[in-house]
C-alpha positions as a Markdown table, in Angstrom:
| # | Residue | x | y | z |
|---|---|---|---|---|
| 1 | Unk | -96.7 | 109.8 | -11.4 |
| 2 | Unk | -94.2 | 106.6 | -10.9 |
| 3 | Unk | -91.9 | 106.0 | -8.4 |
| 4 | Unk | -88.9 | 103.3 | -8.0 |
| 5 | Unk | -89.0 | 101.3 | -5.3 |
| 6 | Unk | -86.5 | 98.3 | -4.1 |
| 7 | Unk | -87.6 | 95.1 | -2.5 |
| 8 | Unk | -85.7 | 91.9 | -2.3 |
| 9 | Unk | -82.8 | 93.4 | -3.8 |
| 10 | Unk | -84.5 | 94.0 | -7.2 |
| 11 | Unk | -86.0 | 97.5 | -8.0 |
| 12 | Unk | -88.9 | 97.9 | -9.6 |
| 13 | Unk | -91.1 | 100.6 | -11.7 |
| 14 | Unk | -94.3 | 101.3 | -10.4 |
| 15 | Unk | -97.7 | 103.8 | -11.3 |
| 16 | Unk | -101.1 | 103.6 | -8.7 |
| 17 | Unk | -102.9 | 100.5 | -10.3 |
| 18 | Unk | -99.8 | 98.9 | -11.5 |
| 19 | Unk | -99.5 | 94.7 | -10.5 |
| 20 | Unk | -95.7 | 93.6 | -10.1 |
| 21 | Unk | -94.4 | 90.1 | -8.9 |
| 22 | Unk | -91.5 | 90.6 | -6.2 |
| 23 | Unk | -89.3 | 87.9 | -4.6 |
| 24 | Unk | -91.9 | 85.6 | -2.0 |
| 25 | Unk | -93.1 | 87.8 | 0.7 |
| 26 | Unk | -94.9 | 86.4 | 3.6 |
| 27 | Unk | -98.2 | 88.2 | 3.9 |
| 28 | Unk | -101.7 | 86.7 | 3.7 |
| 29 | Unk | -103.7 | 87.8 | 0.4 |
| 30 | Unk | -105.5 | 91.1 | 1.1 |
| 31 | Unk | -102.8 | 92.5 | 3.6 |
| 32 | Unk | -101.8 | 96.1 | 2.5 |
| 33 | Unk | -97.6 | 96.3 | 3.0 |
| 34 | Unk | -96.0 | 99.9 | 2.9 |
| 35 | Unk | -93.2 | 99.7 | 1.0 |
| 36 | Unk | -90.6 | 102.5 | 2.4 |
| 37 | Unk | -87.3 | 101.9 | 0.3 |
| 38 | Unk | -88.4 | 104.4 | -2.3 |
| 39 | Unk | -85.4 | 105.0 | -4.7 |
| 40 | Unk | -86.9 | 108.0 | -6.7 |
| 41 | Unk | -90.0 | 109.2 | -7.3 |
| 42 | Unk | -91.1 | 110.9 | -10.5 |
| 43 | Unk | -94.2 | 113.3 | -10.8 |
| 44 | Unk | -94.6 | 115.4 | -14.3 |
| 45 | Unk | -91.2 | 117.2 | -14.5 |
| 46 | Unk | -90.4 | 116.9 | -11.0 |
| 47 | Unk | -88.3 | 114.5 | -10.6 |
| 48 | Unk | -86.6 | 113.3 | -6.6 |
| 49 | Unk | -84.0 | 110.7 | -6.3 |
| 50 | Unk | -83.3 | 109.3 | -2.9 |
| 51 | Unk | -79.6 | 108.9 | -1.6 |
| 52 | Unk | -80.3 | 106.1 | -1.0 |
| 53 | Unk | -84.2 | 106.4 | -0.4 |
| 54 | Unk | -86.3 | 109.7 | -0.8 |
| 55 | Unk | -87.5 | 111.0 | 2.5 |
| 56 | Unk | -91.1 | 110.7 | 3.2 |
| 57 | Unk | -91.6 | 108.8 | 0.1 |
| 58 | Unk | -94.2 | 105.8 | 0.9 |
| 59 | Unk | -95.6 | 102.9 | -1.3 |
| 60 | Unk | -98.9 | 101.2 | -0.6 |
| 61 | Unk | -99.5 | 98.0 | -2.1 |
| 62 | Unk | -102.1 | 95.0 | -1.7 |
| 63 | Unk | -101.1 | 91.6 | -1.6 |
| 64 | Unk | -102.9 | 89.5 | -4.6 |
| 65 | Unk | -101.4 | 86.5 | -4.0 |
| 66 | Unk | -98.5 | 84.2 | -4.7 |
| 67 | Unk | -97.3 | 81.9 | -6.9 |
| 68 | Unk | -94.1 | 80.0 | -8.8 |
| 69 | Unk | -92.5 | 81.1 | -12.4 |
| 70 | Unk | -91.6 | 79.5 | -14.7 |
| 71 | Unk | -89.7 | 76.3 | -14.6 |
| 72 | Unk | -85.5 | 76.9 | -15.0 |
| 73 | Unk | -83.5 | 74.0 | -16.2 |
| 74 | Unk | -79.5 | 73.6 | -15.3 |
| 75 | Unk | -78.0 | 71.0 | -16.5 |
| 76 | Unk | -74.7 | 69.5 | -16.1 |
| 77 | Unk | -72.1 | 67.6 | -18.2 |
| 78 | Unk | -68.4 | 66.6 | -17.5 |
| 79 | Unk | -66.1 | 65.8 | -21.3 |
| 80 | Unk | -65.5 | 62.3 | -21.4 |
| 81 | Unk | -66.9 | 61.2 | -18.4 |
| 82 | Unk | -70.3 | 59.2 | -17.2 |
| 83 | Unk | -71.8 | 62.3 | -15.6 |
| 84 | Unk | -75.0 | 64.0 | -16.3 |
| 85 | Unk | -77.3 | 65.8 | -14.0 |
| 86 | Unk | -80.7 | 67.7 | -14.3 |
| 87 | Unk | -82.0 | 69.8 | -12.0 |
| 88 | Unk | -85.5 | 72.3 | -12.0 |
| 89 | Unk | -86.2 | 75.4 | -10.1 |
| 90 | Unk | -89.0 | 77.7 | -10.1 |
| 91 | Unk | -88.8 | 81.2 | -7.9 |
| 92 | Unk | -91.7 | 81.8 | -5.5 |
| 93 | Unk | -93.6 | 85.2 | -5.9 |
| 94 | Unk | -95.8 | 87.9 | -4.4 |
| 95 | Unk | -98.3 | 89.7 | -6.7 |
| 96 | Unk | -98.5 | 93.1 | -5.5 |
| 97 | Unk | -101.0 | 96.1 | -7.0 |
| 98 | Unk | -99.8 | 99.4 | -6.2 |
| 99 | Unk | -102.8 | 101.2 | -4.7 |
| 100 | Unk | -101.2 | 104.2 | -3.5 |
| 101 | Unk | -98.0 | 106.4 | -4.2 |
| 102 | Unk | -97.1 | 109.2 | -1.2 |
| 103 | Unk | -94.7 | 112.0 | -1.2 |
| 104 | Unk | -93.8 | 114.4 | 1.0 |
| 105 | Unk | -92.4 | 116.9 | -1.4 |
């Protein structure tokens, strides 16, 4: 069993046991969040999709942690000009592991 679930505008594939890193969430380590935007959920041949979330479709996950990604750079050049610029950014993230997946149907 899977189930598709959206959080901080990204949608993610998740089983029970899974670990996924989602846009920062502020929750301590060891909270448990219920993630209620479930887009589909997916159980042998039955398959539900949501319009826009399933009904009675819940989520539990446990917060691991947090963290930064890996370091993007953007640089900037102008033609035949003195102008050069170099910038870093690395996202924040939550660590979540799936512990439970819950559907009414």
């Amino acid at each position: 069993m899977y189930a598709i679930i959206e959080t901080g505008g990204k949608q993610y594939r998740v089983s029970q046991g899974d670990t996924v890193k989602v846009d920062l969430i502020s929750s301590e380590p060891g909270a448990v969040l219920s993630v209620e935007r479930v887009v589909a959920v997916v159980d042998g041949a039955k398959t539900v999709v949501g319009t826009p979330y399933v009904q009675g479709a819940e989520v539990k996950a446990e917060v691991v942690g947090a963290g930064k990604g890996k370091k993007v750079l953007i640089y900037k050049k102008r033609p035949r000009r003195v102008y050069e610029k170099l910038r870093g950014h690395r996202q924040p993230f939550t660590t979540l592991k799936i512990t439970e997946i819950s559907f009414g149907g």
